[in-house]
C-alpha positions as CSV (number, residue, x, y, z in Angstrom):
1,X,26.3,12.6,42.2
2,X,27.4,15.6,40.5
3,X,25.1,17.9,38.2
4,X,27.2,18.9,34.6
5,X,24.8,22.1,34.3
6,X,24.8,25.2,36.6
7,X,21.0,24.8,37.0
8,X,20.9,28.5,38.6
9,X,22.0,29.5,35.0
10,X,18.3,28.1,33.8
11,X,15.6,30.2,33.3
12,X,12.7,28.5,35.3
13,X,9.1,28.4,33.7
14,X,5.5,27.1,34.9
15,X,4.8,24.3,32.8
16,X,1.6,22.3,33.6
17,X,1.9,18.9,30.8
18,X,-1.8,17.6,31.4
19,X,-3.3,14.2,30.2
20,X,-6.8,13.0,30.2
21,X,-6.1,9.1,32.1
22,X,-7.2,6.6,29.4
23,X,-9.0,9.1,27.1
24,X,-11.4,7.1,25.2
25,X,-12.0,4.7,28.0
26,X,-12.5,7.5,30.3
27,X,-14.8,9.4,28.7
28,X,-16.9,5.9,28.0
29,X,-17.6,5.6,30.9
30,X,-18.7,9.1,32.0
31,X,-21.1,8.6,29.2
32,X,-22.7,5.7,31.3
33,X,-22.6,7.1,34.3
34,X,-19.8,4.9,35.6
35,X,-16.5,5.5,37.6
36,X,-13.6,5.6,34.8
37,X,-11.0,4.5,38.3
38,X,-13.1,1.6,39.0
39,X,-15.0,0.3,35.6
40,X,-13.3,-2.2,33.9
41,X,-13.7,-1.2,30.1
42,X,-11.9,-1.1,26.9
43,X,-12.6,0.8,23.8
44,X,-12.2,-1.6,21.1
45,X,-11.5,-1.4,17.1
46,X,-13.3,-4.5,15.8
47,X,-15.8,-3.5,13.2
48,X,-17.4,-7.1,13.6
49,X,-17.2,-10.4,15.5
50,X,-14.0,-11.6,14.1
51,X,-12.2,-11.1,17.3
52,X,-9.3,-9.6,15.6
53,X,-9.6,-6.2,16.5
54,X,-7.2,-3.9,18.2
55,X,-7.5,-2.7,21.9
56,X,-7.4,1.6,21.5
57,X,-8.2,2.4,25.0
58,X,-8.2,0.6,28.5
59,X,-9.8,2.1,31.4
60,X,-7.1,2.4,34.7
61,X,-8.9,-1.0,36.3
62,X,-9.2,-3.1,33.5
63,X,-4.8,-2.1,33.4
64,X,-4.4,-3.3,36.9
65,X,-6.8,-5.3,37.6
66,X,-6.7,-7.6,34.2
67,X,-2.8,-7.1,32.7
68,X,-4.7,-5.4,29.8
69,X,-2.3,-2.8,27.8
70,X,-3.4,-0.8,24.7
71,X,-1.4,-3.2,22.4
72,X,-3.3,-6.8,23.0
73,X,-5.5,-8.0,20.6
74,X,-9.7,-8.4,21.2
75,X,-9.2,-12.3,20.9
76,X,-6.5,-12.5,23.8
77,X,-8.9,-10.6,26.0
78,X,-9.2,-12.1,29.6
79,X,-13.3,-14.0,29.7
80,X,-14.3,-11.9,32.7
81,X,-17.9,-10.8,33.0
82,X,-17.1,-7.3,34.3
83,X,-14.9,-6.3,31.5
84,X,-17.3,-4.4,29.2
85,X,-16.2,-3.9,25.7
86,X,-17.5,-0.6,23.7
87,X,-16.7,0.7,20.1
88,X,-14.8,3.7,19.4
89,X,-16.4,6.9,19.0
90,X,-14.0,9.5,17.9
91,X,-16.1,12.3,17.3
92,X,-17.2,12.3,20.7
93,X,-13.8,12.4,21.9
94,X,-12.7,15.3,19.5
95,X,-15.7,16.9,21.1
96,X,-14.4,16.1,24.7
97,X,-11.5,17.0,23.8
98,X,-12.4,20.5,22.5
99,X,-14.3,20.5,26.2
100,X,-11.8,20.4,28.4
101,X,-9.4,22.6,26.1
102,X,-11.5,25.1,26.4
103,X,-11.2,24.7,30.3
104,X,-7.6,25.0,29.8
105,X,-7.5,28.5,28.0
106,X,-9.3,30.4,30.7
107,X,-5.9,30.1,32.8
108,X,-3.5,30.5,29.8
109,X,-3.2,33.6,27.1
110,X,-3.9,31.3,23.7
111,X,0.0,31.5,23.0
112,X,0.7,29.8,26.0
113,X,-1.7,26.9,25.2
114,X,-0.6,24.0,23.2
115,X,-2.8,21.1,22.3
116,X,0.1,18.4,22.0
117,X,-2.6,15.4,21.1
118,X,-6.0,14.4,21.2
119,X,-5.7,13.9,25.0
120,X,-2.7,16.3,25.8
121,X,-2.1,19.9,26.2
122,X,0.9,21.9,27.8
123,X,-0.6,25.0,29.8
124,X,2.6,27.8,30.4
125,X,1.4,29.3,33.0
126,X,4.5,31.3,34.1
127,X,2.5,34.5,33.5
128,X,-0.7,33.5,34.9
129,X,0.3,32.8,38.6
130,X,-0.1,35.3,39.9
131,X,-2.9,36.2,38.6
132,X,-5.3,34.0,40.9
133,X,-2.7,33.5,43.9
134,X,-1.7,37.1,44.3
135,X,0.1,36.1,47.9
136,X,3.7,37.6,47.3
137,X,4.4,35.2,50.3
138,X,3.6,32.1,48.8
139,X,6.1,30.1,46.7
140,X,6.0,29.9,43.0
141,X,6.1,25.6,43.6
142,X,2.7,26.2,45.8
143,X,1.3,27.9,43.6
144,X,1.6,26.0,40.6
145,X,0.8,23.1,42.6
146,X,-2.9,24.5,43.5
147,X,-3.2,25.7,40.1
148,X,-2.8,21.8,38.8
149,X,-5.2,21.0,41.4
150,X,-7.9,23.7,40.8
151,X,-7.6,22.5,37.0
152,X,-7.9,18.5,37.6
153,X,-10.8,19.5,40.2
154,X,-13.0,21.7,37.9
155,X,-12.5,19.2,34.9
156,X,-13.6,16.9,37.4
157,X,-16.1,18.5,38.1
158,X,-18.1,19.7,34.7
159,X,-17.1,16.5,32.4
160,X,-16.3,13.8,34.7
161,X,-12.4,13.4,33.4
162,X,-10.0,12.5,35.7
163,X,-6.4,14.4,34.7
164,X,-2.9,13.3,35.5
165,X,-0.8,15.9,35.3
166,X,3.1,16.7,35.1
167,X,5.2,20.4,36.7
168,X,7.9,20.9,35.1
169,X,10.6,24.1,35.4
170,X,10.5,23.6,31.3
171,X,8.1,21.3,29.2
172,X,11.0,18.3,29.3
173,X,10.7,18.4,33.0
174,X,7.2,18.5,33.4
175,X,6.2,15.6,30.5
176,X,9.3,13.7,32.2
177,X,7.3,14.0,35.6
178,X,3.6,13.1,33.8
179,X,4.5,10.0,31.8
180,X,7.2,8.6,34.3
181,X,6.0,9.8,37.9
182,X,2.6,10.9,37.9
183,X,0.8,7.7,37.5
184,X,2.6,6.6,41.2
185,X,1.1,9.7,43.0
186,X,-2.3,9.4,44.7
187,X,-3.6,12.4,42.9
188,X,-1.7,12.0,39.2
189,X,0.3,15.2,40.2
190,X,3.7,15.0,39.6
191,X,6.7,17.9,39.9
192,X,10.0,17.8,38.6
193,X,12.4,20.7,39.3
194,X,15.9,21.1,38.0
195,X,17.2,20.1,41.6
196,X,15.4,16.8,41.0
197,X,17.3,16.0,38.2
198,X,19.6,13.9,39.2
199,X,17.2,12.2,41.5
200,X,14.3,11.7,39.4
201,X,15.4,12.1,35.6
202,X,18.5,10.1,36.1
203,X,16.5,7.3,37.5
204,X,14.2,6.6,34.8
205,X,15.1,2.6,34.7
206,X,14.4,2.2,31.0
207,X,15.6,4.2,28.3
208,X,12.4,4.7,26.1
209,X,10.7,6.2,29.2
210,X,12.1,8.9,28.4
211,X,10.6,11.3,26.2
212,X,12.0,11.5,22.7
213,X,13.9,7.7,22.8
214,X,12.2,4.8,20.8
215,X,13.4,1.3,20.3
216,X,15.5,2.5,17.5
217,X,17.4,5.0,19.1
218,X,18.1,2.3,22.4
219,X,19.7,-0.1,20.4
220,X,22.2,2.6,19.0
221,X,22.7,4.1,22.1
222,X,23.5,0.7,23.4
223,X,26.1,-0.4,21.2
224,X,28.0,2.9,22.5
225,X,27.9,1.3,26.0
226,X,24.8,3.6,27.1
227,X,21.8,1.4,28.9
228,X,20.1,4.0,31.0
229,X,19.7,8.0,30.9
230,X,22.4,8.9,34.4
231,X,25.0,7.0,31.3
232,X,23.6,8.8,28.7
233,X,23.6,12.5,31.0
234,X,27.3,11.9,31.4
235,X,28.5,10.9,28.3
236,X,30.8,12.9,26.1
237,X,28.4,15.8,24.3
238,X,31.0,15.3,21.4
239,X,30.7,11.5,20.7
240,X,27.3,11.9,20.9
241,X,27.1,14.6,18.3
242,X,29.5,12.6,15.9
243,X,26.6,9.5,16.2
244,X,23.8,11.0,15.7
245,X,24.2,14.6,14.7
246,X,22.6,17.7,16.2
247,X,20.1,15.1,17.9
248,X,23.1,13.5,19.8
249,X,23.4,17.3,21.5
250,X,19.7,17.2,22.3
251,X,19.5,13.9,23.9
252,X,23.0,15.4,26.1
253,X,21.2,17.9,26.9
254,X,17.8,16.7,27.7
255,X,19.4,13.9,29.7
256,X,20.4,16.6,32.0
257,X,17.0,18.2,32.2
258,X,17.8,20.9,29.9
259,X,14.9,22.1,27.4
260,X,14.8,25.5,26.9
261,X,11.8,26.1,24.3
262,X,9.1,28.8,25.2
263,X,5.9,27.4,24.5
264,X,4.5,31.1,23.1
265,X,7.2,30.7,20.5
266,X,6.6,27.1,19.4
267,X,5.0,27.7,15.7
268,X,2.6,25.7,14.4
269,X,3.0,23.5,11.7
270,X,0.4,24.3,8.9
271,X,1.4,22.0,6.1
272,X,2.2,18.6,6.2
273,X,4.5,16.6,4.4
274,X,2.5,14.3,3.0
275,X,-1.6,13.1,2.9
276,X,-2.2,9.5,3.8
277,X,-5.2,6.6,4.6
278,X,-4.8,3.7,6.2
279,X,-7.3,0.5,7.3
280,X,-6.8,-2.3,9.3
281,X,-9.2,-4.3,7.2
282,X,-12.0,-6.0,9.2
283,X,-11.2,-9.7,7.8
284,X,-8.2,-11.2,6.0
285,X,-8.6,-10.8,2.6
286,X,-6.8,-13.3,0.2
287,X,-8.6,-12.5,-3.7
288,X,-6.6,-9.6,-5.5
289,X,-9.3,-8.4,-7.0
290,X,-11.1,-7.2,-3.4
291,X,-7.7,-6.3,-2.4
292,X,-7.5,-4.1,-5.4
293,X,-10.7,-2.9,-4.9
294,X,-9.5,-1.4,-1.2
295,X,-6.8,0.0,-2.9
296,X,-9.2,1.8,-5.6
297,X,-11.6,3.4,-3.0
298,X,-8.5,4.6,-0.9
299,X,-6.7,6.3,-3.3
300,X,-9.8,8.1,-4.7
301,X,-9.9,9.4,-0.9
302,X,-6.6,10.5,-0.5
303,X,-6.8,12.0,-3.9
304,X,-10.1,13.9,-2.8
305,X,-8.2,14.8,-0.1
306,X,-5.0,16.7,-1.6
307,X,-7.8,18.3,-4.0
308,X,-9.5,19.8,-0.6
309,X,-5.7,21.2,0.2
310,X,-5.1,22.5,-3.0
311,X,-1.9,20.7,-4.0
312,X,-0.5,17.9,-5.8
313,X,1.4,15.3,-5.4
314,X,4.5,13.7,-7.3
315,X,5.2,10.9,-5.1
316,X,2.8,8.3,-4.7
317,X,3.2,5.2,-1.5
318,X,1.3,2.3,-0.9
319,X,1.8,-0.3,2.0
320,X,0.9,-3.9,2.3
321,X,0.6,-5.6,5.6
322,X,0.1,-9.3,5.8
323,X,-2.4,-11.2,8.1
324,X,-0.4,-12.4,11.2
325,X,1.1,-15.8,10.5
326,X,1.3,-15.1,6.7
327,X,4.7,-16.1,6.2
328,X,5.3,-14.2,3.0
329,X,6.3,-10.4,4.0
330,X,4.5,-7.3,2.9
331,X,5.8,-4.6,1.5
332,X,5.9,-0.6,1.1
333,X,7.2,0.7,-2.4
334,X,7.0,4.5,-3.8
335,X,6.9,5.8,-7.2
336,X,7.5,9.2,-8.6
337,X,5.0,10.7,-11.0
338,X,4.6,13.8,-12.6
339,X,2.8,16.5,-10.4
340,X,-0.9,15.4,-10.2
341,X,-3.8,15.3,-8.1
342,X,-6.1,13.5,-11.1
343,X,-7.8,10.2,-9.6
344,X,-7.7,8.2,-11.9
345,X,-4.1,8.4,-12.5
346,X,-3.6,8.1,-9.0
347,X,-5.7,4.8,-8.5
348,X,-3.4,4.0,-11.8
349,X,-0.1,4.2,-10.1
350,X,-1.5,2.6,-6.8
351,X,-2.3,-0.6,-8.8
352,X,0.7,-0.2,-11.0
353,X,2.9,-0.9,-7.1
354,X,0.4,-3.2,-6.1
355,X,0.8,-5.2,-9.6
356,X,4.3,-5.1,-9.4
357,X,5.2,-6.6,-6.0
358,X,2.3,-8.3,-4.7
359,X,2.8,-11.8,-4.7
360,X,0.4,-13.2,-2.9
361,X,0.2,-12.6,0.2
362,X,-2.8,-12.9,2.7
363,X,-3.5,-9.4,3.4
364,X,-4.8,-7.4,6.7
365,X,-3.7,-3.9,6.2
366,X,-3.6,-1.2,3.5
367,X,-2.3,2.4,3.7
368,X,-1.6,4.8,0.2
369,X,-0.5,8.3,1.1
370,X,0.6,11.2,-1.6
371,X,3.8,13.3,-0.8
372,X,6.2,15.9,-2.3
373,X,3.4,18.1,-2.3
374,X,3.0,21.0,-4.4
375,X,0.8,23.8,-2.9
376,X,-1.0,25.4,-6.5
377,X,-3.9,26.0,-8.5
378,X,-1.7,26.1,-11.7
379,X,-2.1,22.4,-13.7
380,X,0.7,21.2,-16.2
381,X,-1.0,19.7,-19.1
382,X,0.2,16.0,-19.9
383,X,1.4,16.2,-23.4
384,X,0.4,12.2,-24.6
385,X,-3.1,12.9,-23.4
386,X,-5.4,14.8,-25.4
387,X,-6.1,18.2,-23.7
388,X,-10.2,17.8,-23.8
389,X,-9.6,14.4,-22.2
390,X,-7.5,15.8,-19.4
391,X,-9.9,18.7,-18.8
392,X,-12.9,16.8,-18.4
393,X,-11.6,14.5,-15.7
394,X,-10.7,17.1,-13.7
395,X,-13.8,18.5,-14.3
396,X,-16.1,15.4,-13.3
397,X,-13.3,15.2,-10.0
398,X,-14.6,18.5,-8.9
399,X,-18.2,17.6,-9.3
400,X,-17.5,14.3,-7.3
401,X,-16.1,16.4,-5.1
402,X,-18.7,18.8,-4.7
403,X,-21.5,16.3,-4.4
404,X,-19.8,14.8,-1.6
405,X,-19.0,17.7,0.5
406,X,-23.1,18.8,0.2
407,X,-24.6,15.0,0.6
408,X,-22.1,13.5,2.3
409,X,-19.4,10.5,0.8
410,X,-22.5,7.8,-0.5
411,X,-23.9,10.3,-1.6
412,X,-21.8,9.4,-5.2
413,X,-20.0,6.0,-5.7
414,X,-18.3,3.5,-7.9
415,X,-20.6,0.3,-8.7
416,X,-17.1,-1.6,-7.7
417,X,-18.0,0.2,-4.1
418,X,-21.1,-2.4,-3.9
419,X,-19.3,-5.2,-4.2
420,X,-17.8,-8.0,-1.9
421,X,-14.6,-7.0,-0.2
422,X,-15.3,-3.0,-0.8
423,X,-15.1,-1.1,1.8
424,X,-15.7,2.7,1.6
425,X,-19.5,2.7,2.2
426,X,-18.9,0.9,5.3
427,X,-16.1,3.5,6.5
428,X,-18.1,6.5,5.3
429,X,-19.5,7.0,8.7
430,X,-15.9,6.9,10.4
431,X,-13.8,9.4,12.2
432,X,-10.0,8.6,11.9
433,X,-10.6,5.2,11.2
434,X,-13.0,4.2,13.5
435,X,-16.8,5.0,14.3
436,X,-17.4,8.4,14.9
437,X,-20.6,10.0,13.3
438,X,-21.5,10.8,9.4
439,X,-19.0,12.5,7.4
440,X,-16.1,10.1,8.1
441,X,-14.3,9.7,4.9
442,X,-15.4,13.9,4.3
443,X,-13.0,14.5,6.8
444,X,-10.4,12.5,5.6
């Protein structure tokens, strides 16, 4: 095999990609004093004994040991006495989380840091070397190698996590080496250099192993005759880029082990897009008006929400999901409004899209989110509603708002919030969706 890039041409960095081994499940059992290799444990999303919940975490044994992945459902769990089965609680993980990135940043300058998700960070540690292995005879490879191990080891150590971690000559490299090689290595250490390339990137088997390719984007490459990354590495950079654009150039290019971002320059984003909500409802619910009731409480959130961020939204989404086995579809529809972030006219136009397509279907999950978002303070009065009217909603928004930030989401709620179906008193105490501490829906 021949390489397509002059890898001597490459500037080579020190990237450490570092991943807490089944997060949640990890960290549940450190909190019970058991070994997160050995315990067989999932963290699971049912809020009640339905059985319908959703598997969020699996500890390393109950993988191996059970066939159980992150996408089966709490009522196709294996009946073994040794599994043990534990809620969610996210703001104990946030808190881990914060924990060990902390640990992180006493090797890094902060601009080489990167939290990448709740359980991921990418640590450049180019310029910290040589800091603690001062030995101008030792090799750059050795010592990023006990770097990785001095970091899994004091994690280890002070919270019990166990680390896998991927070495990379760029951050494609080293996530390439975390999430494909890593877990096959005795101590979840993993290195790819750009001399590997060809040996170790080219022989991912399956396409969407590889960082950056989903389901989607295999089909497409497949109908151009590409089925695994050594085809896509030495396909034409041109065709590629007449497919799919300037991502066709990236996938070329990472294919052959080429990234060439500096972490320290990687921006955060500040603003999103859009503000969203979404439940996987505890039951299946089948009478509109509870359904409606859902869709009430969580637009009033996300409306709270864009208040918190200053901005308002002229594009307003909800999404139906049916119960499994429902065999009529649901659906996701949009509407554009006038800039707003007034809740009642957002609950308004939820139900107006609900109204207008539902028709009938059993239903097991709702989502509303608010987009083309416009950052301001300054309000355009609607002319067909009488200014006094329009002033003293926003006015009793704010106070709703206020109340809640002081006493907490319950502390201030619709009668409809009381009744059967409803479902905001029982998510007030949830972080991200599932349980986490008071102040749930504050956060949202």
């Amino acid at each position: 095999m021949t390489a397509n890039f002059d890898y001597r041409k490459e500037d080579v960095q020190d990237i450490l990609f570092i991943d807490v081994k089944s997060f949640y499940a990890t960290v549940e059992c450190v909190m019970r004093g058991l070994d997160p290799l050995t315990t067989r444990l999932v963290v699971m999303s049912s809020e009640d004994n339905t059985g319908n919940g959703l598997i969020l975490a699996s500890s390393p044994a109950a993988k191996n040991d059970l066939g159980i992945s992150n996408v089966t459902r709490a009522d196709n769990l294996p009946d073994d006495s040794t599994l043990l089965k534990v809620p969610p609680r996210m703001s104990l993980y946030i808190k881990e989380n914060m924990r060990f990135n902390e640990i992180f940043q006493q090797y890094v300058a902060d601009e080489d840091w990167l939290p990448y998700s709740i359980d991921e960070s990418i640590l450049d540690v180019t310029h910290s070397l040589n800091l603690f292995y001062p030995d101008t005879t030792e090799s750059r490879y050795m010592k990023r190698m006990r770097l990785a191990r001095h970091i899994q080891n004091e994690v280890k150590e002070k919270l019990g996590l166990v680390l896998s971690i991927g070495i990379g000559d760029n951050p494609l490299l080293a996530k390439l080496a975390l999430d494909n090689f890593s877990k096959h290595s005795s101590n979840f250490i993993a290195e790819i250099r750009y001399q590997d390339v060809l040996t170790k990137v080219w022989s991912i088997p399956e396409l969407t192993d590889f960082w950056g390719i989903g389901n989607r984007m295999k089909k497409r490459l497949y109908n151009l005759g590409i089925d695994n990354i050594k085809q896509l590495a030495n396909s034409d950079p041109l065709q590629l880029q007449n497919h799919f654009g300037i991502l066709g150039l990236q996938l070329y290019y990472h294919a052959n082990g080429i990234d060439r971002t500096i972490i320290s320059e990687k921006a955060p984003q500040t603003k999103e897009k859009s503000y969203g909500n979404s439940q996987v409802l505890p039951k299946d619910y089948t009478n509109q008006a509870e359904i409606e009731i859902v869709i009430k409480e969580m637009a009033e959130q996300v409306a709270t929400r864009i208040r918190r961020h200053h901005c308002l939204t002229q594009c307003v989404c909800l999404y139906i999901g049916a119960s499994r086995g429902e065999e009529k579809a649901g659906f996701s529809h949009q509407m554009k409004i006038s800039a707003t972030d007034n809740t009642k006219e957002l609950v308004n136009h939820c139900l107006t899209i609900f109204r207008r397509y539902y028709t009938g279907q059993i239903v097991r999950h709702i989502g509303v989110s608010y987009s083309k978002l416009v950052f301001t303070n300054v309000k355009q009065l609607n002319l067909f509603t009488p200014p006094e009217v329009q002033l003293n909603e926003e006015r009793l928004d704010q106070i709703i708002d206020k109340i809640r930030s002081k006493y907490g989401f319950s502390a201030i709620i619709h009668a409809t919030s009381k009744l059967t179906g409803a479902r905001s008193l029982a998510r007030s105490h949830l972080v991200g969706g599932h349980n986490g501490g008071a102040g749930g829906l504050d956060g949202l």
